[in-house]
N, C-alpha and C positions, 0 to 999 in steps of 0.2 A: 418131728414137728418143729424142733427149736432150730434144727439144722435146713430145714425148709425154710424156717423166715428169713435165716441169715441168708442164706441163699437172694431170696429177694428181696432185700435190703443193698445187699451188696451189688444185685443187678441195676435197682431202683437209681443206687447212686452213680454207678457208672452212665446210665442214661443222662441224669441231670451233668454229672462234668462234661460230657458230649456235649449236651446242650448248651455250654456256656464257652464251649471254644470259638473264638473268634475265625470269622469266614476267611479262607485266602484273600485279600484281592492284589489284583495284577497292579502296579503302579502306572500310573498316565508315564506316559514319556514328554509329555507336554507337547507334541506333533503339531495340534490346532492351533496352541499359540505360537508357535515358531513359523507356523506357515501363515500367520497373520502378519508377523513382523518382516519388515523390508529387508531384503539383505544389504549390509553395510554399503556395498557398491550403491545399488537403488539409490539409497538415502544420500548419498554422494554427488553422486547427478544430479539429483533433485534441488541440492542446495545449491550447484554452481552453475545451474538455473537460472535458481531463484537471485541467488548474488550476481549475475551477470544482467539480468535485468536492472537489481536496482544500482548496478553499475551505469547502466542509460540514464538512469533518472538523474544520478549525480553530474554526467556528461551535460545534461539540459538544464539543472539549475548553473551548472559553472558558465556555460555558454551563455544561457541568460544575464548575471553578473557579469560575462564580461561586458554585452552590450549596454547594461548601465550603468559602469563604470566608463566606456566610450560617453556617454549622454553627456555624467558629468564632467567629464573633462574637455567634452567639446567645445570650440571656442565660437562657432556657428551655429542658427538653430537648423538648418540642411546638418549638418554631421551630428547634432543631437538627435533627429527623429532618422537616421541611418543607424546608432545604436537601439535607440527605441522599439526598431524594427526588427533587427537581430535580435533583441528579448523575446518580442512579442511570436516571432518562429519558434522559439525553443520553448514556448511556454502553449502553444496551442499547436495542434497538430494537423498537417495536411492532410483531409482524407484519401489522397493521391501517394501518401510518402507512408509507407514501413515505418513503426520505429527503430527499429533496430537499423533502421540506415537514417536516421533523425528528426525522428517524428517526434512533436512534441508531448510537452507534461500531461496537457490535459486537452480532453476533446473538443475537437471547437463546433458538431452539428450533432442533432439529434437523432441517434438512429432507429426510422421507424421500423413497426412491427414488419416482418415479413422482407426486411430488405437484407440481401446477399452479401451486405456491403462489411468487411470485418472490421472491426476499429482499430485504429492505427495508434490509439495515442497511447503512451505510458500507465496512464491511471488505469486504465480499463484492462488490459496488458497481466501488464504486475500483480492487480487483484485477482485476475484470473489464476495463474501462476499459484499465487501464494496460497490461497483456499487450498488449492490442490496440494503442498504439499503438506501445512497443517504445521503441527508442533512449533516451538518457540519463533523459530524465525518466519515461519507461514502466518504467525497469529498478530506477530509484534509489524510485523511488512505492513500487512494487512487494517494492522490499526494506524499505520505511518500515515497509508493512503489517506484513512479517513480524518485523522489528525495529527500532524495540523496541516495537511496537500489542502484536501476536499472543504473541509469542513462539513458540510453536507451530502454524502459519499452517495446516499440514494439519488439527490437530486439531478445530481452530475452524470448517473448512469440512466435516469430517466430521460430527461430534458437539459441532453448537453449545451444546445442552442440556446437553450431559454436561460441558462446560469452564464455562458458568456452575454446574450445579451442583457441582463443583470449587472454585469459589469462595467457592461460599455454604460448605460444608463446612468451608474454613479459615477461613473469618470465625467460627465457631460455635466455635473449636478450643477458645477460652480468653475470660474477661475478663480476663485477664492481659495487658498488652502487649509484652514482651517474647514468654509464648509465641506470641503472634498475628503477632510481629515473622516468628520464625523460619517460623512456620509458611504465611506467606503470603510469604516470602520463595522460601519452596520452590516457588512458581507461577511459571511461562513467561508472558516477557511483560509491559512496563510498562502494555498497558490489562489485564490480566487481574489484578495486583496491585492497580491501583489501585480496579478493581471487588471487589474482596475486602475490601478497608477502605472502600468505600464501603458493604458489605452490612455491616460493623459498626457505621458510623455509624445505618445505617438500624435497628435492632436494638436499640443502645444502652441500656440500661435507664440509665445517667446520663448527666448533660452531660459527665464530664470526659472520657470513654471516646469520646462520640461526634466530640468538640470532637480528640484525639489521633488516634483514627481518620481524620478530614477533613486533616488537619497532612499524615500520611504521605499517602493520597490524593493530596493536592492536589503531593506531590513527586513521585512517580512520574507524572504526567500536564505535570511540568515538562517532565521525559528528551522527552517527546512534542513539548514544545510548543517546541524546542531543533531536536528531529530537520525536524519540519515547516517549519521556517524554513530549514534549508537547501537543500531544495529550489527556493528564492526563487533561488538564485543556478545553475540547472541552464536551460542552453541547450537547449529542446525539440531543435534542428536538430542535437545534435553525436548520433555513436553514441557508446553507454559502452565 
């Protein structure tokens, strides 16, 4: 009897140590997340892309500058509104012209629903681009565009026509500069300022208006050409 309980006592506990042995399991090789992740190349492309675009953009603000820097140093109002106009190219885009063959910064018509028609200008471009590739420098582009380019990044992709004609309307406000000061101050956006004093350069009925208009221009497309340079320093591979 005493050698039967042992018996199952000792069976009793061999069942419980079974029972407390921990189960195999096979280890993940991690597969799903590797096949999530880009391979290095992917990611590679994607950024010299993305930097080759906002390589355009810097093409179209320097071009810009230069044409406002012609403005000011013109000694004619004819060769001021000839610089005026090389801005005002590189700051609004032909819907006839590619960017990437020199279209400019930002769109200058509204594109309705349903029309075929691709947009040509840089803003809309580059924002597309940069979503897409996402991480630090897809996030940081991306917010470049909306500040300080756009200011108002929706409006711009809504009612392109209606924010340039915004512009030209406060270029018109005054020949006064000061009101012209406040009143294009009142616009979203250091390319949508800076295109508002470039639509008075262009306009200009004297040199000294058009020569002051090109001054502020050419400051508000600094703010830009400040923001764009930091980007230089954004590691395509980190997230933000």
């Amino acid at each position: 009897m005493a050698l039967r309980a042992t018996v199952l006592c000792m069976a009793l506990l061999a069942l419980l140590t079974a029972g407390c042995t921990e189960p195999d399991v096979t280890p993940e090789d991690g597969s799903a997340e590797a096949d999530a992740t880009p391979p290095p190349t992917e990611v590679a492309e994607e950024d010299e892309e993305l930097r080759a675009q906002i390589e355009l953009i810097n093409a179209a603000v320097t071009t810009a500058q230069e044409g406002l820097a012609d403005v000011q140093d013109a000694d004619t109002l004819t060769a001021a509104h000839g610089g005026a106009e090389q801005t005002l190219t590189a700051l609004l885009a032909d819907a006839d012209l590619p960017s990437s063959n020199g279209g400019g910064l930002l769109p200058a018509r509204t594109t309705e629903r349903g029309d075929a028609t691709v947009p040509s200008d840089l803003l809309t471009e580059t924002l597309t681009i940069a979503q897409d590739r996402g991480g630090a420098l897809g996030t940081q582009t991306a917010e470049l565009l909306r500040d300080p380019i756009a200011g108002d990044l929706g409006a711009w992709q809504r009612d392109a026509g209606g924010m340039v004609e915004l512009a030209r309307t406060s270029a018109a406000a005054s020949t006064d500069i000061a009101t012209l000061e406040r009143a294009i101050l009142d616009l979203v956006g250091e390319g949508t300022r800076a295109l508002a004093w470039t639509f008075v350069a262009v306009d200009a009925g004297d040199l000294d208006l058009a020569q002051a208009a090109a001054e502020r221009a050419s400051a508000h497309l600094n703010v830009i050409e400040v923001a764009l340079a930091e980007l230089d320093d954004i590691d395509g591979t980190t997230e933000p």
